[in-house]
N, C-alpha and C positions, 0 to 999 in steps of 0.2 A: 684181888681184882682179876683173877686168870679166868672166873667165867666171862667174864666181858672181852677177852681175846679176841673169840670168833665173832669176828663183824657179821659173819650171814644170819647166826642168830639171834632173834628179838626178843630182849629178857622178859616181855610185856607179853608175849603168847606163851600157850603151852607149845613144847616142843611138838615140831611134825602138822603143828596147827594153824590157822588164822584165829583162833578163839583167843581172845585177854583172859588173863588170869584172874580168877576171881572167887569169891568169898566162900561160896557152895560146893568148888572144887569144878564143875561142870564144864566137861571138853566137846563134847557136840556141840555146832554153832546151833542148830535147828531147838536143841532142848532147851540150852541159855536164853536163847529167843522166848520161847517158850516160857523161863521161868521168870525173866525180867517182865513180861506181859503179864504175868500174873500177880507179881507181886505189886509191880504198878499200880494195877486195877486194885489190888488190898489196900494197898495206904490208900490209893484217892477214896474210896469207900471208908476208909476210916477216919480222915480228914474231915467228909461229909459230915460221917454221925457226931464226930466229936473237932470241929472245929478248933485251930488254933488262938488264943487269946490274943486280941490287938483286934486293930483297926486292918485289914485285909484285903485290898479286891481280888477277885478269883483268880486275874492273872500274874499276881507276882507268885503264888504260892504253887504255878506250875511251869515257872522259867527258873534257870539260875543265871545268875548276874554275874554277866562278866567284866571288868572294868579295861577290860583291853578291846570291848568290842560294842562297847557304850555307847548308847543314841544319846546324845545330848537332850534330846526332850524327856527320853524316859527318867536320866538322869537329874533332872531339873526335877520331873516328879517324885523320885526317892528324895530327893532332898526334903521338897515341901512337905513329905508323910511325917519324914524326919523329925521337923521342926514343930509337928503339931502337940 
């Protein structure tokens, strides 16, 4: 545990940075940006041509569901999908 020593740094950036760590290695915040915009744009375009199997409205498959910050309605509607 002796990296977690230093309180001033956050094991969740790269050091000297604001950028989160992440899969591609990418420490510029502007290029991350970059390549999260792009990649986004890939899947939704691949979601497009090849669609997920199920019953689906277009907005569940571009939110993630939090159960800590659940609308009660929305949540009544995952259920009723649920149940079908």
């Amino acid at each position: 545990m002796a990296e977690y020593q230093d309180e001033s740094r956050d094991p969740y950036l790269y050091e000297g940075t604001d950028v989160l760590n992440n899969i591609p290695g990418i420490r510029d915040a502007g290029k991350l940006q970059a390549f999260e915009t792009a990649a986004s744009i890939a899947r939704d375009m691949e979601l497009a041509m090849s669609p997920l199997p199920g019953q689906f409205a277009r907005f569940q498959t571009n939110r993630t569901f939090s159960p800590g910050r659940a609308d009660p309605a929305r949540s009544a509607h995952f259920k009723n999908l649920a149940a079908r």
